[in-house]
N, C-alpha and C positions, 0 to 999 in steps of 0.2 A: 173380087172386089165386093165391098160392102157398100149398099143405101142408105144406112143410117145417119144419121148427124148428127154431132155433139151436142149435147144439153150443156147451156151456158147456164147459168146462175143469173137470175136476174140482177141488176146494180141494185146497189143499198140505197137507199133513198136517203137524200141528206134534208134532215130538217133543221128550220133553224131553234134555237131555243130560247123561246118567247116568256116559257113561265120562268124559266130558271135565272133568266135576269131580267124579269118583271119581279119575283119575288128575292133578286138580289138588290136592287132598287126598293123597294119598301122596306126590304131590312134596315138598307140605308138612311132608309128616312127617318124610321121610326130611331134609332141610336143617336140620329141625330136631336130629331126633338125631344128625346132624355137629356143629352147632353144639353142640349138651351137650357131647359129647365131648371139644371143643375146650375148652369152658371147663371140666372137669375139668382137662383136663392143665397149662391155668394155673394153674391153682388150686393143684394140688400142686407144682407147679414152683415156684409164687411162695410156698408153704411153705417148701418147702427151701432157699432160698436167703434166705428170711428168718430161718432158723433156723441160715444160716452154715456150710450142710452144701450140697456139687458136685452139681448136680443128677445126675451122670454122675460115680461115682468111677474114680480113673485105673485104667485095665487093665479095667474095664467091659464097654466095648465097644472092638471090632477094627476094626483101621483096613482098608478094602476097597481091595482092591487095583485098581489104576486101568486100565478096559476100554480095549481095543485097537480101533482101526478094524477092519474087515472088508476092506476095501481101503486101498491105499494108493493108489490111480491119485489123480490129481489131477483135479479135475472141467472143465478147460479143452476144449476142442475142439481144440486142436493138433494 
């Protein structure tokens, strides 16, 4: 006969997971408060154009002037 005695494995430790739906909650928030955002600016947009008034009146806003490449090389391997 043998003395010895089986080596158990200790149990796994269950934790809970606090960041990963602390940080699935902020995601949620923050998508959310785009989304508000987004349907305000409908909202006044589809005001003023129910109201027969340029969402944008002319001279408003400036037209941006149109950015230049950084290179001209051509991207070929020639």
């Amino acid at each position: 006969m043998s003395d010895s005695t089986a080596v158990v494995p200790a149990p796994r430790l269950v934790r809970p997971r606090t960041v990963i739906v602390g940080s699935m909650f902020a995601s949620a928030a923050a998508a959310v408060a785009f989304m508000g955002l987004i349907g305000i600016y409908l909202v006044e947009r589809g005001d003023a154009r129910a109201a027969g008034r340029q969402w944008f009146a002319p001279g408003d806003m400036e037209r941006a002037r149109p950015v230049r490449p950084l290179s001209r090389r051509s991207s070929s391997s020639s």
